[in-house]
C-alpha positions in Angstrom: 148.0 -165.8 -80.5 146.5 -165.7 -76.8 145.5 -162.4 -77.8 143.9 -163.2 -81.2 142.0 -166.2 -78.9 139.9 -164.0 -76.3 139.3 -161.5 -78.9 137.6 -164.3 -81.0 135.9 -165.6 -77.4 134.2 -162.6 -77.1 133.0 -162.3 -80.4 131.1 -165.0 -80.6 130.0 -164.7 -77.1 128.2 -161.7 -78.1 127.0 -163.1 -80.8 125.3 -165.9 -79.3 123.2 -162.6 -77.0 122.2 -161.1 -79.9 121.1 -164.1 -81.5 119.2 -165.5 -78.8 115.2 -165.2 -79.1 113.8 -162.3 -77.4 112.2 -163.0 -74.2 108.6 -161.3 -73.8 109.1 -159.4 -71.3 107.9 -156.3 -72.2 106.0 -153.2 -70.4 102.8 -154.6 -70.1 104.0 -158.2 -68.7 105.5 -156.8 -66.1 102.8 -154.7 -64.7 100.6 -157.5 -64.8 103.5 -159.9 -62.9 103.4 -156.7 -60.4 99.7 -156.4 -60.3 99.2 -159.9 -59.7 101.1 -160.0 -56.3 99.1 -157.2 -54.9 99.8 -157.0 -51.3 95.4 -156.1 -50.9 95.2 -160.0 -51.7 97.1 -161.0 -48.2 95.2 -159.1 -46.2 92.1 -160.1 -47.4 93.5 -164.0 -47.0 94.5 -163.3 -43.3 90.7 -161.5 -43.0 89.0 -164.6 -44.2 90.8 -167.0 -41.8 90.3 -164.7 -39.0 86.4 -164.2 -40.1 86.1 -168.3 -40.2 87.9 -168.4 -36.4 85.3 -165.8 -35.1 82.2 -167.9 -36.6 83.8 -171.3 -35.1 84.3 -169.2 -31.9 81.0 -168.1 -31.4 79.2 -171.3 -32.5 81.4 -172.7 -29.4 79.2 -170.3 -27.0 76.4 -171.0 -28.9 77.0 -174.7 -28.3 78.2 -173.6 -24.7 75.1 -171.5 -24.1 72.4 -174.3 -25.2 73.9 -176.5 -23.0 74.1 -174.2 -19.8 70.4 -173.3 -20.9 68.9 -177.3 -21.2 71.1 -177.6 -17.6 69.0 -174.3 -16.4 65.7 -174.7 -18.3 63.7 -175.1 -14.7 65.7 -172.3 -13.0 63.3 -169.1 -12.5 64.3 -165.4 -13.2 62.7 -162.1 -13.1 64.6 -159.9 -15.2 63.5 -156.0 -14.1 64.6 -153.5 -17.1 65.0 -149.9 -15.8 63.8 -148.0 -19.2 66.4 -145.4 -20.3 64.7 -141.7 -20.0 63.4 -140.8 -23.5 64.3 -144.3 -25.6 61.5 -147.2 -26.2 63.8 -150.0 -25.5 61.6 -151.3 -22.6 60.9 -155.1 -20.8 58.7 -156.0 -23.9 61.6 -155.0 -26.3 62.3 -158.9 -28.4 66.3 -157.7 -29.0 66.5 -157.5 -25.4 65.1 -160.3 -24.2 66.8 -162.5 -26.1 70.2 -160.9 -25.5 69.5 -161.0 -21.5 68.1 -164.6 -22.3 71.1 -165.6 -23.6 73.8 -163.9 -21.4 72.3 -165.5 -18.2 71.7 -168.3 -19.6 67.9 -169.0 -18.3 65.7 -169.3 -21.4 62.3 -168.8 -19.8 63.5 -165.6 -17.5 60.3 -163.0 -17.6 60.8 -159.7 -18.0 59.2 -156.8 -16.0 59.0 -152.9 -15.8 60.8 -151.4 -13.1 57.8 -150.0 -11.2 57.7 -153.3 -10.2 61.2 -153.3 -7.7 59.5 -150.4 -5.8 57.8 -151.4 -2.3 57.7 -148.9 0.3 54.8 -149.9 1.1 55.9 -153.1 2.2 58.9 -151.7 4.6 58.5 -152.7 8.2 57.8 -149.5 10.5 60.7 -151.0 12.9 63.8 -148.9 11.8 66.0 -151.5 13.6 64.8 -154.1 11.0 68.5 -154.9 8.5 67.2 -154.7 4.8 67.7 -158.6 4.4 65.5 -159.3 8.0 62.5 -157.4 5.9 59.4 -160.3 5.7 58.0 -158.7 3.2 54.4 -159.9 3.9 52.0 -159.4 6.9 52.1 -162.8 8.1 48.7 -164.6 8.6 49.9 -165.0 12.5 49.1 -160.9 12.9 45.9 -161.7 12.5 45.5 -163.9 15.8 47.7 -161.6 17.8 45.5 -158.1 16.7 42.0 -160.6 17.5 43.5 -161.3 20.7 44.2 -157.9 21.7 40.7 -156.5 21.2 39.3 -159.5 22.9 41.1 -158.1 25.6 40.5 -154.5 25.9 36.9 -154.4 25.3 35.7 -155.6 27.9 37.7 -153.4 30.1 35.3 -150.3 31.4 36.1 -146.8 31.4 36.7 -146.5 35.1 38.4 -149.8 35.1 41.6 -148.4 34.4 43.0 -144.9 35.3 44.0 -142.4 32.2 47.5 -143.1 32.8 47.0 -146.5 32.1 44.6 -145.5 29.5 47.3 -144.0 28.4 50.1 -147.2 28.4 47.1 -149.2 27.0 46.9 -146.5 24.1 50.9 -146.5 23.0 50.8 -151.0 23.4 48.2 -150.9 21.1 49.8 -148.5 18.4 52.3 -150.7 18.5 50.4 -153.6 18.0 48.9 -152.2 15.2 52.1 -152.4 13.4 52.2 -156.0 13.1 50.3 -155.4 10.3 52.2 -152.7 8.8 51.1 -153.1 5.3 47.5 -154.0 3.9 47.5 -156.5 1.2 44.5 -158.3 1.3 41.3 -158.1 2.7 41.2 -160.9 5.2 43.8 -158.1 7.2 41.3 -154.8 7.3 39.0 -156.4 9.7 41.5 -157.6 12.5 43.2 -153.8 12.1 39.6 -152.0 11.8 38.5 -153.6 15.1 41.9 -152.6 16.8 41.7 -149.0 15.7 38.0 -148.8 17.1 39.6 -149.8 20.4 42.8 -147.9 20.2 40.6 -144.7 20.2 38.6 -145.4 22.6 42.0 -145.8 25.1 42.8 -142.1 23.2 39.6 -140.9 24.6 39.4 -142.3 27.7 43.6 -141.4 28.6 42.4 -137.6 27.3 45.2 -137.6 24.9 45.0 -134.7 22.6 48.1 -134.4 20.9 49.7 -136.1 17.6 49.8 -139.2 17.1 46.8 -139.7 18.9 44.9 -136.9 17.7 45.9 -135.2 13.9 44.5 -132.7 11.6 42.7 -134.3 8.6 42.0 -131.8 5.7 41.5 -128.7 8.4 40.0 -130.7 11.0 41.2 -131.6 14.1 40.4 -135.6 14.7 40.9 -138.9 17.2 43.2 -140.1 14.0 42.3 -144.0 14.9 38.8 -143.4 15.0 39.2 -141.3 12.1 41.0 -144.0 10.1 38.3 -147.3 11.3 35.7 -145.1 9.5 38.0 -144.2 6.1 38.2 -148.1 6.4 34.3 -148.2 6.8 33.8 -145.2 4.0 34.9 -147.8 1.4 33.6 -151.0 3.1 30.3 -149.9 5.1 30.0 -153.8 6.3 32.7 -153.0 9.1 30.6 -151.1 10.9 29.0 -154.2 11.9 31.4 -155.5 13.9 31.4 -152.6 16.2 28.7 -153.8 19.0 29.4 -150.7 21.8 26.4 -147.9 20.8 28.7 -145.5 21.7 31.8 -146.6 19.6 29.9 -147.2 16.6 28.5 -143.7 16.5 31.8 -142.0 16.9 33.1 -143.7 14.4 30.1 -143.3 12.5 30.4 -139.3 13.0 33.9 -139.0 10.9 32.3 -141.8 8.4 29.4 -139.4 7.9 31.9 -136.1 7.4 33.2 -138.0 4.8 30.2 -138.7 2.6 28.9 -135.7 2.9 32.1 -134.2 1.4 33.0 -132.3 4.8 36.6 -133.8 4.6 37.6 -133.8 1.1 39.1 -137.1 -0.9 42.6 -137.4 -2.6 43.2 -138.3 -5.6 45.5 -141.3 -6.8 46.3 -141.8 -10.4 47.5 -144.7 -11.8 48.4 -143.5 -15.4 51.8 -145.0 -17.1 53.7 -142.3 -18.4 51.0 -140.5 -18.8 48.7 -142.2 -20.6 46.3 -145.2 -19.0 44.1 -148.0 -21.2 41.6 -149.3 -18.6 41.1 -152.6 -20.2 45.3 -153.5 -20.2 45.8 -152.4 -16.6 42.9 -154.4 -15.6 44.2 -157.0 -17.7 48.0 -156.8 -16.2 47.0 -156.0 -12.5 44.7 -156.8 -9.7 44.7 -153.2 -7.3 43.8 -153.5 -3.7 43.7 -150.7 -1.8 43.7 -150.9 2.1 43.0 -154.6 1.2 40.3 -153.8 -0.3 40.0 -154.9 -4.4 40.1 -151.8 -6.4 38.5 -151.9 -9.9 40.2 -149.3 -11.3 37.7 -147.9 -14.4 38.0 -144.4 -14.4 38.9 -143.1 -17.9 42.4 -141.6 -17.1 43.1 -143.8 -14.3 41.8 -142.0 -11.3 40.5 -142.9 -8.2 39.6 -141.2 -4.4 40.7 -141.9 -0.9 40.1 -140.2 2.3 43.6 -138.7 3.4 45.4 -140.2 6.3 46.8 -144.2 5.5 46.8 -145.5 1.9 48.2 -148.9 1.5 48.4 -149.7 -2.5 49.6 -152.9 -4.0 49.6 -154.2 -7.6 49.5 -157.4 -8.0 50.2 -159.6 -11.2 48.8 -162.8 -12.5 52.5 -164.5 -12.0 53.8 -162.2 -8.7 54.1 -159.0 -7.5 54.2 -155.6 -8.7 54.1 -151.8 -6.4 53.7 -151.4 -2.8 53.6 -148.1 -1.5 51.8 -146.3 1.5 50.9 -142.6 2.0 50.2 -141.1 5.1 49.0 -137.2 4.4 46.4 -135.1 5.9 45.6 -133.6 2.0 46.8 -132.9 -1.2 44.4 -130.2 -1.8 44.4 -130.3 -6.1 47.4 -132.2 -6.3 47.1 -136.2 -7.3 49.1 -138.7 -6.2 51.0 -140.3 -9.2 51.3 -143.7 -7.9 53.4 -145.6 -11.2 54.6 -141.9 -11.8 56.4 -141.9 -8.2 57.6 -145.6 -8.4 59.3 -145.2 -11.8 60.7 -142.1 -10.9 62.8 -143.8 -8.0 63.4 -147.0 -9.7 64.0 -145.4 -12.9 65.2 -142.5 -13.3 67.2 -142.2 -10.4 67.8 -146.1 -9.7 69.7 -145.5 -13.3 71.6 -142.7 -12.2 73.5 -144.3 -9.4 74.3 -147.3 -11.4 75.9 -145.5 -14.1 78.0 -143.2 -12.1 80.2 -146.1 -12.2 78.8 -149.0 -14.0 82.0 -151.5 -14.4 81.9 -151.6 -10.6 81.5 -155.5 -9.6 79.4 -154.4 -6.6 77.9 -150.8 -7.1 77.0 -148.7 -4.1 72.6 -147.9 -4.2 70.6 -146.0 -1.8 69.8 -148.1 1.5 65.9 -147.8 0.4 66.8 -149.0 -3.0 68.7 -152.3 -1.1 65.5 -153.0 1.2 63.2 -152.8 -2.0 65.0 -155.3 -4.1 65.5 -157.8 -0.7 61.9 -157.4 -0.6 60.9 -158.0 -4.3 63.1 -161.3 -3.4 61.8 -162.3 -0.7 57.9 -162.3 -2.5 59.7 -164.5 -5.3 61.6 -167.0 -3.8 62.6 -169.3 -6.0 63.4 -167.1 -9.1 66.7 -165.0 -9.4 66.4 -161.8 -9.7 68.6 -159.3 -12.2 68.8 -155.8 -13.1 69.0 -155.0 -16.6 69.7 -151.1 -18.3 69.7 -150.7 -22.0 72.4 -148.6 -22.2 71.4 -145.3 -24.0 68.3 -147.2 -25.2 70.2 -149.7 -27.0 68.4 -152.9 -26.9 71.3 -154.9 -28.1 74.2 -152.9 -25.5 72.5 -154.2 -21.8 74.1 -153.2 -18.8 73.2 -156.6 -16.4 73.1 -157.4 -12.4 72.3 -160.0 -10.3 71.2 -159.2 -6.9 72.6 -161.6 -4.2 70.3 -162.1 -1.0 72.7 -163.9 0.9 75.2 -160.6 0.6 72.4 -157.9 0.0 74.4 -156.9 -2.6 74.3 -156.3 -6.7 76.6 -158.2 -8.6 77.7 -157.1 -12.4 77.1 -159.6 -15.3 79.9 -159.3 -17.3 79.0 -158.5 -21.1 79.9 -161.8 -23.5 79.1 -162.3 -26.8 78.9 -159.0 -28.3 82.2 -157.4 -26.3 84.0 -160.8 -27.6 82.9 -160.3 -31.4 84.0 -156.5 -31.0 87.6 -157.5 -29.6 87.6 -160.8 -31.9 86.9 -158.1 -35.5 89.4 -155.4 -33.4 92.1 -157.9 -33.5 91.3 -158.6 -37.2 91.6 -155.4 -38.5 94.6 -154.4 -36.7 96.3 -157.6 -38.4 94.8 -156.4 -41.4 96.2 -153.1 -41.0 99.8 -154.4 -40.1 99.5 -156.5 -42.9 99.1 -153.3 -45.3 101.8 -151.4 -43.6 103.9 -154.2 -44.0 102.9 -154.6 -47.8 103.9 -151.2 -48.3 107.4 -151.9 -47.3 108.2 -154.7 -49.9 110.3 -154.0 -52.8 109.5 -154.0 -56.3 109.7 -157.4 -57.8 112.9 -157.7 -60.3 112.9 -159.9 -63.5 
């Protein structure tokens, strides 16, 4: 009877089964079930909430940035861009200055070529001077001190002193003569003109016939202060006038003469930018005083002649202060003297080198010259900071950024912000991403 009970139990159990109404869940239901948890869709969920954190992120620094900037708006800085060889990215380049703009922080920072971080000419002759004791200017005070000294010498006869003290006199007033070491402006050609008129006359009068009293100009064997009043009084002739001795005034006169008549031949400086020049933009961008005196530079590739022996050469701009560089040479015979050529070359080409040989450094190591230049460049715009910016490979938007430090003498790395952050920020998004796909790929098959 038990028996004859589960046998009818699971009869109708069985029944019921087969008599139930079919659920539709056939073939095509359950692909689209599958196909509707598609693992692609969680990644791309994570992506977008990752995406929004970056934007919130960097409208923080943007936030962050305008403030610092309204703080800074009356803060000065002269940004110098060293042009990478070959690319076009350059100081005038909009992607860059608004990058560098932004990542220090100084909206009105002006930008500049780096030509304008060169200034040999500017170097005090004293080897002794530290690169952060360099002045940077002649100081007006030279001019007293070099008055004062020819007020005192030339009165003094020839026999009044014997040629060994001639001689004394000669070396003192050499050395006066460097206290204005660099000729920037022409209220400092007269004071130094006088000086070497009276320098060689202690030459001639101590018989000394050997350098640096006497030097070969172009072949010729000359009293090299004399020589040098008249290549002052070749380009100015009104100096001649304040030579009152007969005598003086006609041996200056007699290398003056040589000169003009073309017996000691001129060098030639160019002042081409990578090799081409537009007259009417350089005169436009720069004021050029040579040996104090102001150059109008209007020769159609940028050209113009010098008697050999001490060429002081500044650029100056509307807003500061561009090249300084001095020559001394006897000739160049065909050769010209490339005068932006040889400042880019140094501050360029070869002012890049030694900052990418290891450009994550906090501090890199530069030439000692280089230091001196950029103390200098700070010390004739105090008040401004002053950076060091190198789009790196010519990438205007990729700028490797320093601030030079005149309390340390010292370059200091800008760290890179915005862009590094959004790179890391999308690196870290896409390796979620990716962990999230690998992951994906490990779940099991739903089961109905």
């Amino acid at each position: 009877m038990i028996a004859a009970g589960l046998i009818a139990f699971v009869g109708l159990m069985t029944s019921s089964i087969y008599a139930a109404t079919p659920v539709d869940v056939d073939a095509v239901s359950v692909e689209q079930s599958r196909s509707s948890v598609k693992p692609k869709k969680l990644g791309e969920a994570v992506q977008a909430e990752l995406e929004e954190q970056v934007e919130a992120a960097e409208a923080s620094d943007e936030a962050r940035l305008d403030a610092v900037g309204k703080m800074h708006a009356n803060k000065q800085a002269r940004v110098v861009v060293l042009q990478w060889p070959g690319r076009p990215a350059n100081y005038q380049t909009d992607a860059l200055i608004r990058d560098v703009r932004k990542r220090i922080a100084r909206p009105k920072a002006t930008f500049y070529p780096e030509v304008d971080l060169y200034q040999a000419g500017r170097r005090e002759p004293d080897k002794t001077v530290s690169p952060l004791a360099q002045r940077g200017i002649v100081p007006d005070e030279a001019i007293a001190v070099l008055e004062h000294e020819v007020s005192m010498v030339k009165d003094i006869q020839w026999g009044g002193m014997t040629p060994s003290d001639w001689g004394l006199k000669a070396d003192y007033l050499r050395k006066v003569s460097d206290q204005i070491w660099f000729l920037d402006r022409p209220e400092l050609r007269a004071p130094l003109f006088q000086l070497f008129v009276q320098l060689g006359r202690a030459v001639e009068n101590a018989n000394l016939e050997s350098p640096p009293y006497y030097s070969y100009v172009d072949g010729s064997t000359v009293n090299y202060y004399w020589y040098l009043a008249a290549s002052f009084a070749f380009r100015d002739s009104s100096l001649m006038a304040l030579i009152d001795d007969p005598d003086l005034y006609g041996s200056v006169d007699y290398y003056k003469q040589q000169l003009t008549d073309g017996e000691i031949n001129l060098l030639t400086l160019s002042f081409e930018g990578a090799g081409v020049f537009e007259p009417k933009r350089f005169a436009e961008e720069f004021q050029v005083f040579i040996n104090g005196d102001n150059t109008r530079v209007d020769h159609p590739k940028g050209l113009v002649e010098m008697p050999p022996g001490r060429v002081d050469i500044y650029l100056k701009r509307k807003d500061g202060h561009s090249i300084s560089d001095s020559i001394s040479v006897d000739k160049l015979g065909e050769k010209i003297y490339g005068v932006r050529a040889n400042a880019r070359l140094r501050m360029g080409d070869q002012f890049i080198d030694q900052l990418m040989q290891h450009p994550n450094e906090c501090s890199p190591d530069v030439d000692g010259d280089i230091i001196e230049y950029l103390s200098i460049y700070a010390k004739l715009h105090e008040g401004s900071e002053v950076y060091v910016a190198i789009p790196e490979g010519g990438d205007p938007y990729w700028n490797r950024l320093w601030r030079w430090q005149q309390r340390t003498g010292t370059l200091e790395l800008v760290h890179k912000d915005t862009r590094k952050r959004r790179f890391r920020l999308f690196g870290f998004l896409k390796g979620k991403k990716d962990a999230i796909h690998k992951q994906s790929k490990k779940l099991p098959n739903p089961t109905w």
